[in-house]
Every structure is written in structure tokens, then in C-alpha cells.
N, C-alpha and C positions, 0 to 999 in steps of 0.2 A: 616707217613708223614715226609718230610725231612724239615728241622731246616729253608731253605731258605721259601719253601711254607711256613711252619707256621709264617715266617715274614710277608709275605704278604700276610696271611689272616688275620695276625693283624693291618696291616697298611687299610687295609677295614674299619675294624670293628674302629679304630684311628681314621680317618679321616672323619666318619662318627660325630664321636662326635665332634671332633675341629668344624667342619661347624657348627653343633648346639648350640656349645659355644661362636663360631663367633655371630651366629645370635642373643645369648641373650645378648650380649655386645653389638652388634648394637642397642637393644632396651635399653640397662642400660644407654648408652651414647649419646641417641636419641635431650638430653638438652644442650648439648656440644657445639654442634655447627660443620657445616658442615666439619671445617678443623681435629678436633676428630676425624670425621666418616670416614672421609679418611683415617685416621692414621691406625684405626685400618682395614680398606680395605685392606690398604696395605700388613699387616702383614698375613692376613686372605690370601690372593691372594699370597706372598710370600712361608705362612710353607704349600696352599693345590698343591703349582705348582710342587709338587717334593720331595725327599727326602724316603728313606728307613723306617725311625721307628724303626732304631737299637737302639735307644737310649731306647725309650718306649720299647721296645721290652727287651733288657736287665731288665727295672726296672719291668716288668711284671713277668718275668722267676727267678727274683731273689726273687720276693714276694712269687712267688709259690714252691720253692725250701726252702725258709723258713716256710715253713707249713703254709702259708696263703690260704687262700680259697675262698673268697669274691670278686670272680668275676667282677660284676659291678663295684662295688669301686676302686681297682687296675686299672680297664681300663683307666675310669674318673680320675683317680688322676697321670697315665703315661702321661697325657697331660701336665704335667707341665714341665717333661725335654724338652717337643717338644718345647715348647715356649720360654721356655730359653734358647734352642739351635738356636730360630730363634733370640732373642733379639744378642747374641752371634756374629751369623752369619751376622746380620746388621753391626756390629761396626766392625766385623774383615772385611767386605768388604771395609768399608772406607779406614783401613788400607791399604789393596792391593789393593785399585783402580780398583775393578774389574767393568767390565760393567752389566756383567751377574749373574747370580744363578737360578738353576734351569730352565735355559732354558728362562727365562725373567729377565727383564731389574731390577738389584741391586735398594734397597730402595732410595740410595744418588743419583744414575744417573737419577730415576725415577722423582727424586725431582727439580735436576737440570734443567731438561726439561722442567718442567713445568715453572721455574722461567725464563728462557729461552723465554718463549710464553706468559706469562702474564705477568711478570714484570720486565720490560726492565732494570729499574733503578739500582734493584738489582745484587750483584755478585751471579752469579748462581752457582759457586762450592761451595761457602761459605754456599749457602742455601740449595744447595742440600745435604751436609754435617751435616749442622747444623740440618737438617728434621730427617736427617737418626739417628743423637744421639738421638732423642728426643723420635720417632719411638721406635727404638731399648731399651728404659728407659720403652716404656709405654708394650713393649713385655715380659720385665723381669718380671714389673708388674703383669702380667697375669702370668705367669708363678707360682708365691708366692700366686695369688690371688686362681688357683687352689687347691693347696695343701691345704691351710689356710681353704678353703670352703669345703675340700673332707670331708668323711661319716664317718672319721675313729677315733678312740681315743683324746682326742685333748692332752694327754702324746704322743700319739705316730705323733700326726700331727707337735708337738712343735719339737720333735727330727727331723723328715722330713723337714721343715725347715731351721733347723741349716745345716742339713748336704746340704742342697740346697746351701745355700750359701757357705760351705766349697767346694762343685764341682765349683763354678764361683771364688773364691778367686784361686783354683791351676790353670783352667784353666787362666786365668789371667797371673800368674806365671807365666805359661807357652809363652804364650804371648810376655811377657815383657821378656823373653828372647829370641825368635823368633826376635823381633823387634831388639834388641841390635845385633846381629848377623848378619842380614841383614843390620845393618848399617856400623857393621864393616866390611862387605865383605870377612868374610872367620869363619867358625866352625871347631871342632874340630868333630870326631864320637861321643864321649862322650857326648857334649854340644848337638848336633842334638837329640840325643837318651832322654838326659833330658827333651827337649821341648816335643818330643813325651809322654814321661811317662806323663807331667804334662798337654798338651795342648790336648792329644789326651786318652789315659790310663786310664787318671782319670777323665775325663769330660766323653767320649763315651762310657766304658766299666763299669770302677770298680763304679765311681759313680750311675749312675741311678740304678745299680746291687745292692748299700748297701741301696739306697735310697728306692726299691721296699721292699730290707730284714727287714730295719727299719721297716716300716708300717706292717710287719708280724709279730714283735716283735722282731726280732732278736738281741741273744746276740752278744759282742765282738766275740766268739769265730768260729762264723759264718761268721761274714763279712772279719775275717782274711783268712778263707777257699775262701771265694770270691776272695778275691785280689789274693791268690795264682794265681788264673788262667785268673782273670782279669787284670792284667798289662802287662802281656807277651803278651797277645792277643792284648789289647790296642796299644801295641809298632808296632805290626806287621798290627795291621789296616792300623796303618801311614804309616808305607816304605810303604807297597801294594797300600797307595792311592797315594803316588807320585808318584811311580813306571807307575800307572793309570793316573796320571795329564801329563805323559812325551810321556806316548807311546797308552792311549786311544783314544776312540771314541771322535771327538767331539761334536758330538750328545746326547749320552748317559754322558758325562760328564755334559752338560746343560752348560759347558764355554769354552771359546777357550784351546786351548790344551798348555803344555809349559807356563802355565801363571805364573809357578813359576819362571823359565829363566826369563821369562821380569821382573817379581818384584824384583827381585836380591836376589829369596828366598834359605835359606842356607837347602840343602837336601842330604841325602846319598848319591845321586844320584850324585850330582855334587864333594861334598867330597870326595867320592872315586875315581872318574874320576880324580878330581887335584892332588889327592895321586899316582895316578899311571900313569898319562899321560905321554906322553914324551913331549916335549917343542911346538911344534907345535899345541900338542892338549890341552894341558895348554890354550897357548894363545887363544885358539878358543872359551874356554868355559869362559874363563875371558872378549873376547870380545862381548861374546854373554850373559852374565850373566848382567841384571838391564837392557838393549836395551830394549827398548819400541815397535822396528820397527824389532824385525826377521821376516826374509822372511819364506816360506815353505822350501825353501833350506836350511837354517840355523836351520833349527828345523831337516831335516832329517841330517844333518850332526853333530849334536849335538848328536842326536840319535845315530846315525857310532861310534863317539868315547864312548859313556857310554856304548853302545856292546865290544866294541874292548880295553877298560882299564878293562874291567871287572869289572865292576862297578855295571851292571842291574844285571851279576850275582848272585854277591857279596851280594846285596841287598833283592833278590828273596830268597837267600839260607840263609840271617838273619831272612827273615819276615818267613818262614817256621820252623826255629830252633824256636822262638819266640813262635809259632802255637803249636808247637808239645811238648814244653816244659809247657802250658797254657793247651792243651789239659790233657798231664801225670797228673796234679794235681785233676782232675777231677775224677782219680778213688781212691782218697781219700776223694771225695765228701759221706757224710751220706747224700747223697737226694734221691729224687725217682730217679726211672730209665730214666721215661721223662725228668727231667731236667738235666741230666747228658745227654743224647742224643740232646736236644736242645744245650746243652753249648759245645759239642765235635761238632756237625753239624756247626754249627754258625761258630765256630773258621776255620773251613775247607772251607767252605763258602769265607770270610774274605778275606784269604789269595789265594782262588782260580778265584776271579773275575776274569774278564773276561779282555783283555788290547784290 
């Protein structure tokens, strides 16, 4: 069975339990009060609208690679990156102003609306903002509340923990230099490449990979075998997902396409384009970079020059170097052969999606 299937017979088997954890949260918080129940509606209706389960899927493959065994328990306690990738993914949409995720309407727009139809008095971006922090607070929760409650050691639940919070502190990081970037209107490769390692490398890969090895017991000298082939892979998720945000489906993306042009987000893609454009295609991409209003013309001519500065190349043939260099460290892996096949398939996977 190839590394993509066995994602998605995990995210079956994932989603199956988030609903049943949904549902016992909706009886924990039955005394709350109607605007709780929504809360966590939202979140429940947010992490089952979509999403792969690479993240769960890493902390699973990395338990099991650490000579863990315990089936049931690693499933039930992979739930906790999903939740703290949806707490995550609340607060970075406010950031970007996005409308969408997964194919439906973002927590803060969601929220907006409503204040929008029922109360008039209020400013509705304020509250559809303010819903979405508060959301996104009670999603981390769950996220800590899993771990905390899983089957496993409470030495090894205590280290799982720590190290949960150490994945949201880098991604963070990561973050806060995204932001700065974007405000200053122009990166460096290097600076791009950082925010990858820390917002994307160690949040999607390395992280839930040491967090699954923790709850197996894993020494240090394990989770540095992880990182070997967890950050390269990590880096090259990222280009491959811009590379996908630029010239994807917009369907299959679940958001408008180019939504990193409008948000004036700093990406290889655009980097290299202003590295090697000539003046005309400079101007083009400086004029169309932060626009809130491109047309369809202006996204396929955006496209023309990131072909024509060599840029997507540029990009394609780092996220593959990245791929294949995450892959080599793998047959320095002491694990079974399954997990060395799951972590070479995954990584090819990755960088193979589809545009």
C-alpha cells in the first residue's frame, strides 16, 4: 500500500474519532450555554470540512517507528495536533483575511455574519474577529485537553505536552516573521526559507513526528534521526504549497487561488520573480502584490512571468532537492521497513501533488 492511501485510510479511521470527541464535548459543555455549543460547532464543522491528516499521520508513523505499539492510544492522542492545527489555522486566517478554508466560510467571517443579521449595533468585523480569537483559544484547549486525558504514561504524557507547546511557540515564530515580512514588502530567500522551517518544518513534519516518538519513549538520539529527514521535507511541503496556492485548483484548494498575491504574502515564488524579472515584470508583480481586486487576467499574467523569470522552476527544483535530500537520510533510519517506506512515499507524495 502506497504512503498517500495509507494517509487516507488514516484520516477514516481520524475523523471517525474527532466526531466522537466532538460529540462528547457537546455533552461536557451541555451547561455552557448555547453560545459554547456553537463554539465548539464551529470548530467540529471547521477540522471535519477538509484537511489531509499529515500532521496526525506524521505523529502516528513516528510513534510507530519508535517501537510503539499501542494502537488505539496513538490514534486517540494524534487528535491533538489536528486540533491545535485547527486552533492555528483560526488565528492565521484572521491574519490573512481569508474568506474561506476548506471549502467553507473561515471562523471570523462566519462570525461576522451573524453579527451582521442579528446585531445591528455591533461592529461586525470586530466581533467576527474577536469570536474567531476566542474559538481558536477554546481549540488549542482541546488540543492539550487530548494529550492530558490520553492512556499513555503520565512521564511520557508530561514530555508530550511540553513538546506541544514547543511546536506552537516555533510555529509562532514562524509567524511573526511571516508577518514582519509582509509588512515590509520585500524577503530575502533566506528569510522565506526560515519562516518555512519554523511555520511549516516544525509545526507539520518534525513536530507531530517527535511528539508521536515521545509517547513511544523515544530517546534524544531518535528524534534527532527524525529531524534529519523532517525539515527538508517540511521546507519543501511549503514551496509545493505555494507553488499550489499560485497555479492550483480552485476547488481542490477549498480558497480562491493567488490569495497570497492579494495578501501581499512574501513567497519564493514572488522572490525569485523580482530577482530576475526585467523592469516591466518587476513592475507587474509589485503592482499586483497586497491588490485585494486582481482580475483572472492579472493572476494569468502573474503566472506568464513566474514561468518566464524562472521562478516556478527555480522553486519546483528546490522543493525536490529538499524531497530527495529528507528522503537520503532515511536509509540511515534503524526502523522497520514500513516506516522507512511510509517516510520515502510521504515525502514523494508532498512534493508530487497535483497543481
Amino acid at each position: 500500500m502506497d504512503a498517500k492511501q495509507q494517509l487516507l485510510d488514516y484520516k477514516k479511521v481520524l475523523d471517525k474519532k474527532l466526531s466522537e470527541y466532538f460529540s462528547k464535548k457537546f455533552n461536557e459543555l451541555k451547561d455552557l450555554g448555547p453560545s459554547a455549543k456553537g463554539a465548539v460547532k464551529s470548530i467540529r464543522d471547521l477540522t471535519l470540512a477538509g484537511g489531509k491528516r499529515v500532521r496526525a499521520g506524521f505523529m502516528y508513523w513516528g510513534y510507530r517507528a519508535a517501537g510503539g505499539r499501542e494502537e488505539e492510544k496513538i490514534i486517540e492522542a494524534s487528535m491533538s495536533i489536528e486540533l491545535t492545527h485547527i486552533f492555528l489555522l483560526i488565528h492565521d486566517d484572521i491574519i490573512d483575511r481569508d474568506d474561506f478554508r476548506h471549502g467553507i466560510e473561515t471562523i471570523h467571517k462566519k462570525y461576522e455574519r451573524l453579527a451582521k443579521r442579528f446585531w445591528k449595533k455591533t461592529d461586525p468585523i470586530h466581533f467576527g474577529n474577536s469570536m474567531a480569537l476566542i474559538v481558536g483559544d477554546m481549540a488549542a484547549a482541546f488540543g492539550n485537553d487530548i494529550i492530558f486525558n490520553s492512556r499513555f504514561s503520565p512521564e511520557k504524557v508530561q514530555i508530550a505536552l511540553s513538546k506541544l507547546q514547543e511546536i506552537v511557540v516555533n510555529t509562532v515564530a514562524g509567524e511573526i516573521l511571516d508577518v514582519v515580512l509582509e509588512a515590509k514588502g520585500r524577503a530575502s530567500e533566506k528569510e522565506i526559507l526560515e519562516v518555512h522551517r519554523n511555520k511549516t518544518a516544525k509545526y507539520t513534519v518534525e513536530g507531530p513526528l517527535h511528539l508521536g516518538a515521545t509517547l513511544a519513549g523515544a530517546d534524544k538520539k531518535i528524534l534527532r534521526t527524525l529531524s534529519d529527514y523532517a525539515v527538508p521535507v517540511g521546507i519543501a511541503f511549503q514551496i509545493q504549497d505555494d507553488i499550489l496556492g499560485a497555479f492550483g485548483n480552485e476547488e481542490k484548494l477549498g480558497k480562491p487561488v493567488c490569495s497570497d498575491l492579494r495578501e501581499g504574502k512574501q513567497t519564493l515564488l514572488i522572490t525569485k520573480a523580482l530577482q530576475n524579472g526585467n523592469r516591466e515584470q518587476k513592475e507587474l508583480i509589485k503592482k499586483l502584490l497586497g491588490n485585494k481586486n486582481v482580475t483572472d487576467e492579472d493572476i494569468d499574467d502573474f503566472r506568464q512571468v513566474v514561468r518566464e523569470t524562472g521562478s516556478l522552476k527555480y522553486s519546483q527544483d528546490l522543493a525536490k532537492k529538499y524531497v530527495e535530500d529528507g528522503k537520503a537520510s532515511v536509509e540511515k533510519f534503524d526502523f522497520s521497513q514500513q516506516s522507512k517506506q511510509f517516510f520515502t512515499g510521504i515525502a514523494d507524495y508532498i512534493v508530487n501533488r497535483e497543481i
